[in-house]
C-alpha positions as CSV (number, residue, x, y, z in Angstrom):
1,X,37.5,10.2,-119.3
2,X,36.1,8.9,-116.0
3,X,33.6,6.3,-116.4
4,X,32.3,2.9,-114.8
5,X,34.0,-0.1,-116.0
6,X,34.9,-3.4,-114.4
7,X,37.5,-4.7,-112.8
8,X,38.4,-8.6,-112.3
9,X,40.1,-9.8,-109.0
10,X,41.9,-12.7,-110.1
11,X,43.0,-13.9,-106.9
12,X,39.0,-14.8,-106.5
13,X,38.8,-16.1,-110.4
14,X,38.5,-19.5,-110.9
15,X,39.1,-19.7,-114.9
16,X,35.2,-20.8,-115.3
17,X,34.9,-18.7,-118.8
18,X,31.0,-17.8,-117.7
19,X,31.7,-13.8,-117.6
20,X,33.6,-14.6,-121.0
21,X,30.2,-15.7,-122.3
22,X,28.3,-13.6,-120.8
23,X,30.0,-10.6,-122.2
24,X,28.5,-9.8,-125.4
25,X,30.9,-7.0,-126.5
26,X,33.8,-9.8,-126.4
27,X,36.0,-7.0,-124.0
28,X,36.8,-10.5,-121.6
29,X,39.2,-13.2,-122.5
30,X,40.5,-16.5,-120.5
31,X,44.3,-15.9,-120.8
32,X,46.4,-18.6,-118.7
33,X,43.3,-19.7,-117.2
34,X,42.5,-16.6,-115.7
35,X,39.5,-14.0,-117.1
36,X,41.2,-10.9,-118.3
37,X,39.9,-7.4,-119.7
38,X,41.3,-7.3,-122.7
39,X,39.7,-4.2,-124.4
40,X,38.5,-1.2,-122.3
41,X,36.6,0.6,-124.9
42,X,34.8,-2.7,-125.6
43,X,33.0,-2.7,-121.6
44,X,30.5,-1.0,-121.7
45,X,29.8,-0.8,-118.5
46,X,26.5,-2.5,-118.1
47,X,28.3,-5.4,-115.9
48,X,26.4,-8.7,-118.0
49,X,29.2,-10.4,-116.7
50,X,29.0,-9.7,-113.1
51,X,26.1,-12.3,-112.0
52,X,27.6,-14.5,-114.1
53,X,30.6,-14.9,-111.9
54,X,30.2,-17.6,-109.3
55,X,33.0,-16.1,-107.1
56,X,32.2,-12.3,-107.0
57,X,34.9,-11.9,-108.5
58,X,33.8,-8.9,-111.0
59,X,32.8,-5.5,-109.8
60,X,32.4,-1.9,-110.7
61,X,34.9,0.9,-110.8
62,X,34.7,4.5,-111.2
63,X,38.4,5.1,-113.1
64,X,40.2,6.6,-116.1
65,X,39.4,5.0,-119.1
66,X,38.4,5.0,-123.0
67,X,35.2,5.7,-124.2
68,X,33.0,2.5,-125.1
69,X,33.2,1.8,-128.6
70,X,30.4,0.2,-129.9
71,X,31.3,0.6,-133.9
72,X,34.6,-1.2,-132.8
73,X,33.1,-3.5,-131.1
74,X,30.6,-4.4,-133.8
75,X,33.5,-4.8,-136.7
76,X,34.8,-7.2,-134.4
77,X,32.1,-9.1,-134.2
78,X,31.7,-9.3,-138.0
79,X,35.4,-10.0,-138.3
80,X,34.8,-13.1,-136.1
81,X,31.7,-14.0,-137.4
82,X,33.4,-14.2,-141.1
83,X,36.2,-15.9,-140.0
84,X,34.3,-19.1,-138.3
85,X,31.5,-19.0,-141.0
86,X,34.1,-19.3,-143.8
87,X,35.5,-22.6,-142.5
88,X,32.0,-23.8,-141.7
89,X,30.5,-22.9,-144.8
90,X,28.0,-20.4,-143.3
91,X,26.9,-17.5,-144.4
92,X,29.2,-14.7,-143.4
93,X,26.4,-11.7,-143.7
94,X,24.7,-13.3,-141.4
95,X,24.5,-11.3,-137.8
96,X,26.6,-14.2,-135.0
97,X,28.0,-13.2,-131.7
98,X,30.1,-16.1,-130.8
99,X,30.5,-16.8,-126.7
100,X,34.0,-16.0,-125.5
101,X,35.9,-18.2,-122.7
102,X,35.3,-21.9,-121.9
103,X,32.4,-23.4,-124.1
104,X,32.1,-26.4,-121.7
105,X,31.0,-24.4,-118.5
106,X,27.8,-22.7,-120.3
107,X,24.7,-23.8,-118.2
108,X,22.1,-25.2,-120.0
109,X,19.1,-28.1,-119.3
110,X,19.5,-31.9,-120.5
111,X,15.7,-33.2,-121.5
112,X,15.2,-37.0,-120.5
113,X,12.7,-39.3,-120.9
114,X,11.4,-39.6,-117.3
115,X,10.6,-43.5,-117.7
116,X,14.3,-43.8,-119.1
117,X,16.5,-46.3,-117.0
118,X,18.4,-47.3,-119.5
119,X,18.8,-49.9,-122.3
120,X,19.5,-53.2,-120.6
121,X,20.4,-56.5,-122.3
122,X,18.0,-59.3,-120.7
123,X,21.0,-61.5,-120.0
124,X,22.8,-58.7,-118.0
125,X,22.8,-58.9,-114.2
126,X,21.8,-56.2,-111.9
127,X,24.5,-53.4,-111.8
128,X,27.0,-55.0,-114.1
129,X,28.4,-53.6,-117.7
130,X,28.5,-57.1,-118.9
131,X,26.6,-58.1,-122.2
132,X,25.1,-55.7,-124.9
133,X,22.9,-53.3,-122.6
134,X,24.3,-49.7,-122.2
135,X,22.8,-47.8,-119.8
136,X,21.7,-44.2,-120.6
137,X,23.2,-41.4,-118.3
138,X,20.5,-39.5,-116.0
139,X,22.4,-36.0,-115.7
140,X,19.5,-33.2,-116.1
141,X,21.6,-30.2,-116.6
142,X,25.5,-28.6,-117.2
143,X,27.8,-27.8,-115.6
144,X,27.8,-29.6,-112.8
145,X,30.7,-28.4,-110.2
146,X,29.5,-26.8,-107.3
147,X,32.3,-23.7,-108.2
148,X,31.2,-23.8,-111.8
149,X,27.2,-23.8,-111.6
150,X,25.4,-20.3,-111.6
151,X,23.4,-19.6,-108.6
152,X,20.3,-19.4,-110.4
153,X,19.2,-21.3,-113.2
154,X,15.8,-22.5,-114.6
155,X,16.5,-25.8,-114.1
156,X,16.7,-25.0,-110.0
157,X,12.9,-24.2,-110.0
158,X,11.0,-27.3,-108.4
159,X,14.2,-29.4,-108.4
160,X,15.0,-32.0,-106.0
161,X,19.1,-31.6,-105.3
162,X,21.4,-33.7,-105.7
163,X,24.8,-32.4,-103.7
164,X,27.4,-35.3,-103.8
165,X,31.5,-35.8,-103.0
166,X,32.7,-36.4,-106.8
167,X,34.0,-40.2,-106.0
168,X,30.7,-41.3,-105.2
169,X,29.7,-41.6,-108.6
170,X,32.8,-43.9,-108.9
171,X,32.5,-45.8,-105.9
172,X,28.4,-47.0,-106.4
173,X,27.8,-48.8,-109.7
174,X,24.7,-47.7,-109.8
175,X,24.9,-44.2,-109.2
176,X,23.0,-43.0,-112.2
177,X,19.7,-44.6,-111.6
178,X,19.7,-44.4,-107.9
179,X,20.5,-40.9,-107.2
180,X,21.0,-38.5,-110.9
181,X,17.7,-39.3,-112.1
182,X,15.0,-36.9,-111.5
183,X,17.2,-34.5,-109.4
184,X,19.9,-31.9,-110.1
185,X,23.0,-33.2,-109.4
186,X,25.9,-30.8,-108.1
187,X,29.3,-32.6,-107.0
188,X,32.6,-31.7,-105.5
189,X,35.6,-32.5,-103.3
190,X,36.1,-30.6,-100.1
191,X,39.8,-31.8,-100.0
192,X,40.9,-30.9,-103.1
193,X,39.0,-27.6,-104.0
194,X,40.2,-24.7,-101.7
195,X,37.2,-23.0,-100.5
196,X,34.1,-24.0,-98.4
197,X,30.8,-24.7,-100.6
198,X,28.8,-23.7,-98.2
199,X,28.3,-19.7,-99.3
200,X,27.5,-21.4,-102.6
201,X,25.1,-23.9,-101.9
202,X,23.1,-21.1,-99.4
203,X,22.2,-18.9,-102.2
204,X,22.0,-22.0,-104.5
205,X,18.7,-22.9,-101.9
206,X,17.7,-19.3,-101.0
207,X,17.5,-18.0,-104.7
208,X,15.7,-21.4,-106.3
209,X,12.3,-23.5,-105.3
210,X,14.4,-26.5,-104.4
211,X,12.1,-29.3,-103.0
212,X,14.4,-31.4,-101.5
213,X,18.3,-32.0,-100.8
214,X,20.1,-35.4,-100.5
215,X,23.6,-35.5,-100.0
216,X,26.2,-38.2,-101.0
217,X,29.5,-38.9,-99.5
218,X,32.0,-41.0,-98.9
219,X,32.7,-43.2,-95.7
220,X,36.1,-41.4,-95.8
221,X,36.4,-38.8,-93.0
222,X,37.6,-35.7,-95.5
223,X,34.4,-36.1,-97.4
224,X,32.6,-34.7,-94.3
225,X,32.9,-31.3,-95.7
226,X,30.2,-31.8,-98.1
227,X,27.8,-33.0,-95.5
228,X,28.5,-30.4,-93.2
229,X,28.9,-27.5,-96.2
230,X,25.4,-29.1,-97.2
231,X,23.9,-28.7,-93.6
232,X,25.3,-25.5,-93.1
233,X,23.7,-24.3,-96.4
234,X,20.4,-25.1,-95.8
235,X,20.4,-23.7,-92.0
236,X,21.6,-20.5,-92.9
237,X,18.9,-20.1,-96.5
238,X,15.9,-20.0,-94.2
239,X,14.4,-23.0,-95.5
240,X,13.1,-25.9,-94.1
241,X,13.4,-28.8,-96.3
242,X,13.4,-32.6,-96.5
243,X,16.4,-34.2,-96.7
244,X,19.0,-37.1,-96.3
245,X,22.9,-38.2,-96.3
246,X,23.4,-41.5,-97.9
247,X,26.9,-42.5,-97.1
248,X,29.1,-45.2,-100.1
249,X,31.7,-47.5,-98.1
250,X,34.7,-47.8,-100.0
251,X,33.6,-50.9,-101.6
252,X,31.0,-49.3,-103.1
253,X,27.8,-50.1,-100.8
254,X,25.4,-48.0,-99.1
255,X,26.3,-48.1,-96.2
256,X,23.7,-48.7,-93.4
């Protein structure tokens, strides 16, 4: 029969596992790091998984295909459910539709106590990991790769953002308390990952209530991308919005 179904470009897939989740019928699968339909006749055509790709890399086609097959789909379901809830000990007649793909990139918020700096040991000094104090991290929400975070989330109402190069967080000791805290952090390399984040970011700031933006980088001309991606984003969503660029030396100071 001719019916709508989707179809996966994976030349534009980035392995994330979020239309894997988000399918509820189980018909997608990461196979070599790489979302793949597995069953036709468990689509059923609705497209769950379509804003749940960050690429676009899911779409509708009109094509030859089986009819969905929701009774197989559901005896699948119990087949999984029995088989993790026997080596967990739960109870198997219970209804469970387990997510599909990569577990780690499902978005959800992180509560934290807003007066929270961390635990310190009074004989510590400033900035350092000596003594017993351990410090408390200040990340508000998952995932955080630019690539891997959905463009809309509930966690992007009212948020002040947080768009930093990845080795800032390794370069400035105190990268928790100064910048994470109270904002949404999103990070990412613009040498290493192919791509250009503005397109992301835009719809990041056009979709969401985002209050502010700082950006984060390194003194290292290739982390200029970010800055610029950044700029670029924020021009092109309409919006006009307080922000700054704090720039870490190597050495791990802001540098003035």
């Amino acid at each position: 029969m001719i019916r709508r179904i989707i179809k996966i470009d994976e030349d534009r897939c980035i392995g994330c596992g979020l239309c894997a989740e988000a399918c509820h019928e189980g018909a997608i699968a990461m196979v070599d790091g790489k979302a793949k339909l597995m069953r036709e006749d468990y689509c059923d055509g609705l497209g769950d998984c379509l804003p749940a790709c960050p690429t676009g890399a899911i779409t509708f086609e009109e094509r030859e295909a089986p009819a969905y097959d929701e009774a197989a789909v559901l005896r699948a379901k119990q087949k999984q459910h029995g088989s993790c809830a026997k080596e967990s000990g739960e109870d198997a007649a219970v209804p469970h539709t387990l997510p599909c793909g990569c577990p780690g990139t499902q978005a959800k918020a992180i509560a934290r106590n807003a007066n929270s700096e961390g635990k310190k040991d009074e004989n510590a000094s400033e900035g350092c990991c000596h003594g017993s104090g351990t410090a408390e991290s200040q990340l508000s929400q998952w995932p955080v790769q630019i690539k891997l975070v959905p463009t809309r989330a509930p966690y992007f109402n009212g948020a002040n953002l947080l768009i930093a190069a990845d080795c800032t967080a390794y370069a400035y000791g105190n990268f928790h308390r100064d910048f994470i805290r109270n904002r949404i952090t999103l990070i990412g390399c613009p040498k290493l990952d192919s791509g250009d984040y503005a397109e992301k970011l835009t719809e990041i700031i056009a979709q969401n209530d985002i209050k502010s933006v700082t950006i984060v980088r390194m003194e290292v001309p290739c982390c200029g991308g970010i800055e610029q991606a950044a700029k670029r984003a924020m021009m092109a969503s309409g919006k006009f919005l307080p922000w700054q660029v704090v720039t870490i030396t190597t050495d791990g100071r802001i540098k003035e």
